[in-house]
C-alpha beads as a LAMMPS data file, in Angstrom:
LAMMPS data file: protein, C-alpha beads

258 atoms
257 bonds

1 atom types
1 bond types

-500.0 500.0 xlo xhi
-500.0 500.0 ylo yhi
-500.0 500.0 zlo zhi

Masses

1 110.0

Atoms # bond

1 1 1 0.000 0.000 0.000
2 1 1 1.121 3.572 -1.243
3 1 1 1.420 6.551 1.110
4 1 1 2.306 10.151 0.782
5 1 1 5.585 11.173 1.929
6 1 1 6.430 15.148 1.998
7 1 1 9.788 16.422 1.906
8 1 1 10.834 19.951 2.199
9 1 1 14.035 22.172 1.808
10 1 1 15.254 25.150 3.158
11 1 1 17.996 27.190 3.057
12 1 1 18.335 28.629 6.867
13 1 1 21.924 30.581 6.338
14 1 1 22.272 29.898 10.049
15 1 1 21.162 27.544 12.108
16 1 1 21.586 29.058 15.320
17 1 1 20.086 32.246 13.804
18 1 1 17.412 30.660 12.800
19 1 1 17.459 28.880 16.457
20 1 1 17.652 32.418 18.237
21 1 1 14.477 33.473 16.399
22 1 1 12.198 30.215 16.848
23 1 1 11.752 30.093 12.972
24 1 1 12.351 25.960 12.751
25 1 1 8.888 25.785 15.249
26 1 1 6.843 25.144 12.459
27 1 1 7.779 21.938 11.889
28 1 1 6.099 21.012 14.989
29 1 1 2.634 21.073 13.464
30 1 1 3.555 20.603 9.834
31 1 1 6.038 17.122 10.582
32 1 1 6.967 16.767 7.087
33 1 1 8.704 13.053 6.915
34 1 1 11.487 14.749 5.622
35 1 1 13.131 18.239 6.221
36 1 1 16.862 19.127 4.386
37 1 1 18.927 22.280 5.586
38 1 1 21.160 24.032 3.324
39 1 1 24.204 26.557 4.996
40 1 1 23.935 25.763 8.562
41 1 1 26.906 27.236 9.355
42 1 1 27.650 24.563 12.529
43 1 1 29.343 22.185 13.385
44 1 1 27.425 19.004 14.717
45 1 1 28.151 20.421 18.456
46 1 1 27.348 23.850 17.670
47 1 1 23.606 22.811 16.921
48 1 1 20.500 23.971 19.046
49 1 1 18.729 21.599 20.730
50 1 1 15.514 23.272 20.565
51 1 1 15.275 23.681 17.204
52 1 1 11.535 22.506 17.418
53 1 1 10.046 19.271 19.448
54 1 1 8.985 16.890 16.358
55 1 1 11.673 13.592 17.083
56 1 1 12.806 12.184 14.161
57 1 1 14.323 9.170 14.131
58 1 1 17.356 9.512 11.964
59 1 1 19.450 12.777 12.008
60 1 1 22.664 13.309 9.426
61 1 1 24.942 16.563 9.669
62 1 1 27.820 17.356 7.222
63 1 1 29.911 20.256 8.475
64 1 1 31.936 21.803 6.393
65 1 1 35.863 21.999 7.448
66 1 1 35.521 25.697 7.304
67 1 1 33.973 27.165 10.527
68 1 1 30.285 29.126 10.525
69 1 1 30.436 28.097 6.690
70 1 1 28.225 26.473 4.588
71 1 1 27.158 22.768 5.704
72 1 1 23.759 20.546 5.319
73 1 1 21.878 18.722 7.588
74 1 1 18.792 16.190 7.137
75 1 1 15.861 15.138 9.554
76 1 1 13.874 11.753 8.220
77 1 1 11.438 10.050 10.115
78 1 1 11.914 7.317 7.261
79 1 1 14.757 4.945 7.967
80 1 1 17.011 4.652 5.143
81 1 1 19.309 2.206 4.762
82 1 1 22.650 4.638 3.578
83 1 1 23.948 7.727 4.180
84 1 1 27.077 9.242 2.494
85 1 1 28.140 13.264 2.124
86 1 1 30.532 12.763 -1.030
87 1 1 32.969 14.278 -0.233
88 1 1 34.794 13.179 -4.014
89 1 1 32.403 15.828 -5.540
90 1 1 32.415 18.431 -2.568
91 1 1 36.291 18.142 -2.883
92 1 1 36.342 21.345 -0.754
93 1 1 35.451 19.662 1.922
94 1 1 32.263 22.473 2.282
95 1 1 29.728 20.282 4.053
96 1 1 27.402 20.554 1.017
97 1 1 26.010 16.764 0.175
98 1 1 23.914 14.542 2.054
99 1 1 22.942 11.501 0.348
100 1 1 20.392 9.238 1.669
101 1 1 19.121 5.877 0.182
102 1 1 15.499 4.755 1.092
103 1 1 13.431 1.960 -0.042
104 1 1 11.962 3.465 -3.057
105 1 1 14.494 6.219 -3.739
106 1 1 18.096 8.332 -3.189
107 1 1 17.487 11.755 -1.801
108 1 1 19.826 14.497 -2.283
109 1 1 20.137 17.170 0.451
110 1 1 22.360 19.632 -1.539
111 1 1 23.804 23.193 -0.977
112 1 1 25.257 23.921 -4.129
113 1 1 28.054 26.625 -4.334
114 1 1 27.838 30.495 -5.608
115 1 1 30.009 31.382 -8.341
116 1 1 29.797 34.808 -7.566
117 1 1 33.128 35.865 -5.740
118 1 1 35.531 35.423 -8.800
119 1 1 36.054 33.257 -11.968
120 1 1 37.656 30.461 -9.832
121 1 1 35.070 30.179 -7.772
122 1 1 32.789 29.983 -10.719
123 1 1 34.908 27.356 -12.554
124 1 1 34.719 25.597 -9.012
125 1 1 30.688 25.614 -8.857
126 1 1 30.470 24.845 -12.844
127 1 1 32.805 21.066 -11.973
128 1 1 30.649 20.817 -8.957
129 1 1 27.630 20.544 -11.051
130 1 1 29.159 18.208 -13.621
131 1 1 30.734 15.839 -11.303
132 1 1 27.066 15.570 -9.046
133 1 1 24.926 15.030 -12.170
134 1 1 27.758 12.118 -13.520
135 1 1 26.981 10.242 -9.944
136 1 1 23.496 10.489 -10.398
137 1 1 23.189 9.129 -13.949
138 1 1 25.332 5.935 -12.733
139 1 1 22.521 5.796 -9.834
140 1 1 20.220 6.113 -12.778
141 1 1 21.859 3.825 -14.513
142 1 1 21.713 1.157 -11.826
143 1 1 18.090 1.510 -12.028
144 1 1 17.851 3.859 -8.892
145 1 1 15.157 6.749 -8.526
146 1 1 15.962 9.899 -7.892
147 1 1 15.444 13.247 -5.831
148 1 1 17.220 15.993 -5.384
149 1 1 16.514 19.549 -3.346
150 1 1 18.230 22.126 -1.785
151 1 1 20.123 25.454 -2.931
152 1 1 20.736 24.983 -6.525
153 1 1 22.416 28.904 -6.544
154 1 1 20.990 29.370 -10.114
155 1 1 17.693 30.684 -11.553
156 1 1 16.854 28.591 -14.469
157 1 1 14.656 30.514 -16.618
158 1 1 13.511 34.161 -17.023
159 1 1 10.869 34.132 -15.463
160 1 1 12.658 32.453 -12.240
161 1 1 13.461 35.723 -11.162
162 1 1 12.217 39.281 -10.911
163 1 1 14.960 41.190 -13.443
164 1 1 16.374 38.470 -16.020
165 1 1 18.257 41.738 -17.559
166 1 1 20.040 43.186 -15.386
167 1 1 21.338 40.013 -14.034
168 1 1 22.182 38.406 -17.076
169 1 1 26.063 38.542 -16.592
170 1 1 25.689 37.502 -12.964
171 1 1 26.916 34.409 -11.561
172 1 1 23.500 33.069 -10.626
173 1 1 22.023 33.672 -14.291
174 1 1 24.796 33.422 -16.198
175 1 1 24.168 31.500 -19.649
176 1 1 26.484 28.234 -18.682
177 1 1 24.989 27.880 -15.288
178 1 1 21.259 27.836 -16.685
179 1 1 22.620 25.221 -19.509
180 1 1 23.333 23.102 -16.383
181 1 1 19.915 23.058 -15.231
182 1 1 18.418 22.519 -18.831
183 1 1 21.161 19.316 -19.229
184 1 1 19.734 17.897 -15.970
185 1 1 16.789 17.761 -17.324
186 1 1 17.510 16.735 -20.768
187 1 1 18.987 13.739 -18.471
188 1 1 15.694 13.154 -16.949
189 1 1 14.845 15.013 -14.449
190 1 1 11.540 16.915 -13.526
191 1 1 11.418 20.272 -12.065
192 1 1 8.532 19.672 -9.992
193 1 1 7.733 23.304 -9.420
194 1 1 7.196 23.997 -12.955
195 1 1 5.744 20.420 -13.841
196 1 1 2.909 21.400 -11.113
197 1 1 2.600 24.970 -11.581
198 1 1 3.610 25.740 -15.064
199 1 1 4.539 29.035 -16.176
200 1 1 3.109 30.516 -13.149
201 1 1 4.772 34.363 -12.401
202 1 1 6.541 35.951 -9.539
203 1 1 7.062 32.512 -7.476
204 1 1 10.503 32.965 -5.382
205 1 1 12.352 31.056 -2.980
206 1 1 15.362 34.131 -2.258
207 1 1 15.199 37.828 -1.925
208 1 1 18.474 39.957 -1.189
209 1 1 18.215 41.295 2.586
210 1 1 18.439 45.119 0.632
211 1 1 16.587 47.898 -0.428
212 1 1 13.235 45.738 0.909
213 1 1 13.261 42.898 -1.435
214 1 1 11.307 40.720 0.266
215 1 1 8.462 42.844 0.697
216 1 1 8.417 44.129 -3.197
217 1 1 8.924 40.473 -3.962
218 1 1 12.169 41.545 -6.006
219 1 1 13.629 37.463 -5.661
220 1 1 14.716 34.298 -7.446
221 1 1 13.963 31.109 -7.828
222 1 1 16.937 29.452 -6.974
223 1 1 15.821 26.557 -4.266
224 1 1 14.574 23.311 -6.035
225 1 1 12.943 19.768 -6.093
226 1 1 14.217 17.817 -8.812
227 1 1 13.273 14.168 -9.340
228 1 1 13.804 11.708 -11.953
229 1 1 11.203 11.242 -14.267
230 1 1 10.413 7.345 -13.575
231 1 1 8.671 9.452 -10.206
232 1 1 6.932 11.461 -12.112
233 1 1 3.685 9.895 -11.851
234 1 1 3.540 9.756 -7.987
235 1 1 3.831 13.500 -7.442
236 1 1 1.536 14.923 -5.905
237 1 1 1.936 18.446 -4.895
238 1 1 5.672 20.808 -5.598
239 1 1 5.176 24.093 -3.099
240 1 1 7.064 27.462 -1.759
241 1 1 6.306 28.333 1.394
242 1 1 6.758 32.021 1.162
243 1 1 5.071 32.791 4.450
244 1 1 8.071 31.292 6.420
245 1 1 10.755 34.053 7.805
246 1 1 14.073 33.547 9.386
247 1 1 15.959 33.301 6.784
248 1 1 16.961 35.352 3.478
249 1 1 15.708 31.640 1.606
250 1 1 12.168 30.658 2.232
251 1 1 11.493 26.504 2.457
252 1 1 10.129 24.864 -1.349
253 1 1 8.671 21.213 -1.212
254 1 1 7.061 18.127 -2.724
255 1 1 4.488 15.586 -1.770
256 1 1 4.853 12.087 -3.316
257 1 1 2.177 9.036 -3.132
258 1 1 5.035 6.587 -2.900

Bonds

1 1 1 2
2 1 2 3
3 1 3 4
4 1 4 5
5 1 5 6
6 1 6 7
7 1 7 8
8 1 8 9
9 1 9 10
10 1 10 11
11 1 11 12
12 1 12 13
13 1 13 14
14 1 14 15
15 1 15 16
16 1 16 17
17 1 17 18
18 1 18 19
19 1 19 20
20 1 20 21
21 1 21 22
22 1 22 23
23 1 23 24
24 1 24 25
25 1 25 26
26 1 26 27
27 1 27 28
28 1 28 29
29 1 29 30
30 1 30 31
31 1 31 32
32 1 32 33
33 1 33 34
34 1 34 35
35 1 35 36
36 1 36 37
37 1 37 38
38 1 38 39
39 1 39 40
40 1 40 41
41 1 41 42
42 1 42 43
43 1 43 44
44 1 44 45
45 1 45 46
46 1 46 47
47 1 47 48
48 1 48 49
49 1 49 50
50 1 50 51
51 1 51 52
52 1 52 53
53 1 53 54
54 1 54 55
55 1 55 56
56 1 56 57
57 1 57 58
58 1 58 59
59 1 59 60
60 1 60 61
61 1 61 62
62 1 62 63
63 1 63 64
64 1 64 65
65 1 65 66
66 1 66 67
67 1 67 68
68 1 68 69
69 1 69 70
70 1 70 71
71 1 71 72
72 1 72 73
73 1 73 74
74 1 74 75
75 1 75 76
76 1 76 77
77 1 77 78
78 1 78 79
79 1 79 80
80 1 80 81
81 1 81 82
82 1 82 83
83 1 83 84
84 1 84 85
85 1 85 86
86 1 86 87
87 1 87 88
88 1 88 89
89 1 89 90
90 1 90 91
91 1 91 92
92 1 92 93
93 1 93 94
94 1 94 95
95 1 95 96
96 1 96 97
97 1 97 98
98 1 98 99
99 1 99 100
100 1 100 101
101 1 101 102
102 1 102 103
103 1 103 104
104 1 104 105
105 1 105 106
106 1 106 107
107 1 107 108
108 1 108 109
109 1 109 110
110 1 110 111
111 1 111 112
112 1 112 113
113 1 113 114
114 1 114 115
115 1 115 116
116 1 116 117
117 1 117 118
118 1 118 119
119 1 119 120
120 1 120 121
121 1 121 122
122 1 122 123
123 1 123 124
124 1 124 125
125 1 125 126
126 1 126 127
127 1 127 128
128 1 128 129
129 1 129 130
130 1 130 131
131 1 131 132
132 1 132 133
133 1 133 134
134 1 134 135
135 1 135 136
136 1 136 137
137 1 137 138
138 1 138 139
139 1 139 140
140 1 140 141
141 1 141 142
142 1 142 143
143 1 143 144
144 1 144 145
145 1 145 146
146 1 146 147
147 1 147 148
148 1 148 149
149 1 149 150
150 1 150 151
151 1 151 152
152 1 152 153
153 1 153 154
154 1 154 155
155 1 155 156
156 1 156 157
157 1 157 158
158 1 158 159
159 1 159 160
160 1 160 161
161 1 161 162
162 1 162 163
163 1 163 164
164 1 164 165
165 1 165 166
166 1 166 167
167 1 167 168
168 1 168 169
169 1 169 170
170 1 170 171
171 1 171 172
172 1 172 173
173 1 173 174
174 1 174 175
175 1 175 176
176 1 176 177
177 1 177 178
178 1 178 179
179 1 179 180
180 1 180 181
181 1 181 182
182 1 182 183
183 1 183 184
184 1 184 185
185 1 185 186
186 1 186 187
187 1 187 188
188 1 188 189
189 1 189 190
190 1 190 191
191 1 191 192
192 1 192 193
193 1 193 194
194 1 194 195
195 1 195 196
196 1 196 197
197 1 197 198
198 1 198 199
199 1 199 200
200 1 200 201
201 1 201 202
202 1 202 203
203 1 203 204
204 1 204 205
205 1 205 206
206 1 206 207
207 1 207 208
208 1 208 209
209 1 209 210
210 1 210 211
211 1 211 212
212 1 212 213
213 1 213 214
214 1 214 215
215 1 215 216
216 1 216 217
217 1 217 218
218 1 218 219
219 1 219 220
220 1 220 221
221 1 221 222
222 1 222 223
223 1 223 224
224 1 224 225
225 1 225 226
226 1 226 227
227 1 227 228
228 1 228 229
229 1 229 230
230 1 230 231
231 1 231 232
232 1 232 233
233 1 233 234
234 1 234 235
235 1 235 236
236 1 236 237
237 1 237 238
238 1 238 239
239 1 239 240
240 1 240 241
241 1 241 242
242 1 242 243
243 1 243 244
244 1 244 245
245 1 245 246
246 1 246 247
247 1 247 248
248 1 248 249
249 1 249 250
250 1 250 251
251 1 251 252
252 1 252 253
253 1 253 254
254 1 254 255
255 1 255 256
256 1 256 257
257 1 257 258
């Protein structure tokens, strides 16, 4: 017998910031089976206890070396049977994978880097990308499904964010970072969002902390769900949750009758 499953993504930049402020309490009445973070910016020690009160049963954090830098973290109340943070594709040791294998699928927990700081940095996000969509297709090609969420640091279309113009020489929107994006897909994967919603306007997941951005809506669609397409037909439901503060990200998520 099927059942629905909901997994959701955010982006806190801060853990303990987000701590400090109660904005994880949410997830007390909501319980989604799973919840991935993106920059937590802790160490496993350095991590509230009362984030909220919801116990799940299986808790992975991947630090980065760095300290108060980047990092992921994942909360299942499904057991899976695997967890790995590949660190041979996060070869900056950045804290920025968690992999986790369930029954019926792999889910990726994923912060991916910014290429905005210099041209190294962007060559270093551009391998990054190759190298994580290579592992996947052998998972593929072992017959495995699928998902991957988190940070993907790149708005894939124009109308992904509010000025496609005057970004379109920045690292975020630059033309070989959205190519990425449309070869994952040409390698079979879904962007729920847009399979659900279509070409629906002004839906954001990131607003700059200036000039009021947030409250003009001025953002980017830059936080995804992506799943292959074999799980296509068991979606149910690809969401932002724009209402929830605490963080310059808001949280994106799917439903699946799996």
């Amino acid at each position: 017998m099927s059942e629905s499953i909901e997994i959701i993504s955010w982006n806190v930049n801060g853990i303990r910031a987000v701590a400090n402020k109660e904005a994880l309490k949410w997830i007390d009445e909501r319980q989604p089976d799973i919840l991935c973070l993106q920059e937590i910016k802790a160490t496993q020690d350095q991590i509230p206890q009362a984030l909220f009160d919801y116990a799940y049963t299986d808790t992975t954090v991947n630090s980065a070396e760095k300290k108060g830098y980047s990092g992921t973290m994942t909360f299942s109340a499904l057991q899976s049977s695997q967890t790995f943070t590949r660190n041979d594709i996060d070869t900056g040791n950045e804290g920025r994978i968690v992999e986790k294998h369930y029954d019926d699928f792999v889910l990726f927990n994923v912060y991916f880097p910014n290429g905005q700081k210099d041209e190294e940095r962007l060559a270093h996000k551009m391998k990054f990308y190759d190298d994580f969509l290579i592992y996947c297709d052998a998972l593929r090609d072992e017959g495995k499904s699928v998902i991957i969420c988190g940070d993907v640091n790149t708005a894939h279309k124009e109308i992904d964010l509010k000025n496609p113009k005057s970004n379109a020489k920045t690292s975020g929107f630059l033309p070989e970072e959205r190519a990425w994006i449309d070869k994952l897909i040409d390698h079979g994967y879904i962007d729920t969002f847009r399979y659900v919603h279509g070409d629906i306007e002004e839906e954001y997941s990131w607003w700059s902390y200036r000039s009021g951005a947030r409250t003009k809506n001025v953002g980017w669609r830059i936080d995804y769900f992506f799943i292959s397409d074999d799980l296509a037909e068991y979606l149910e439901d690809a969401f932002i949750l724009q209402d929830i503060n605490g963080s310059d990200h808001c949280p994106v998520g799917i439903r699946l009758n799996i």
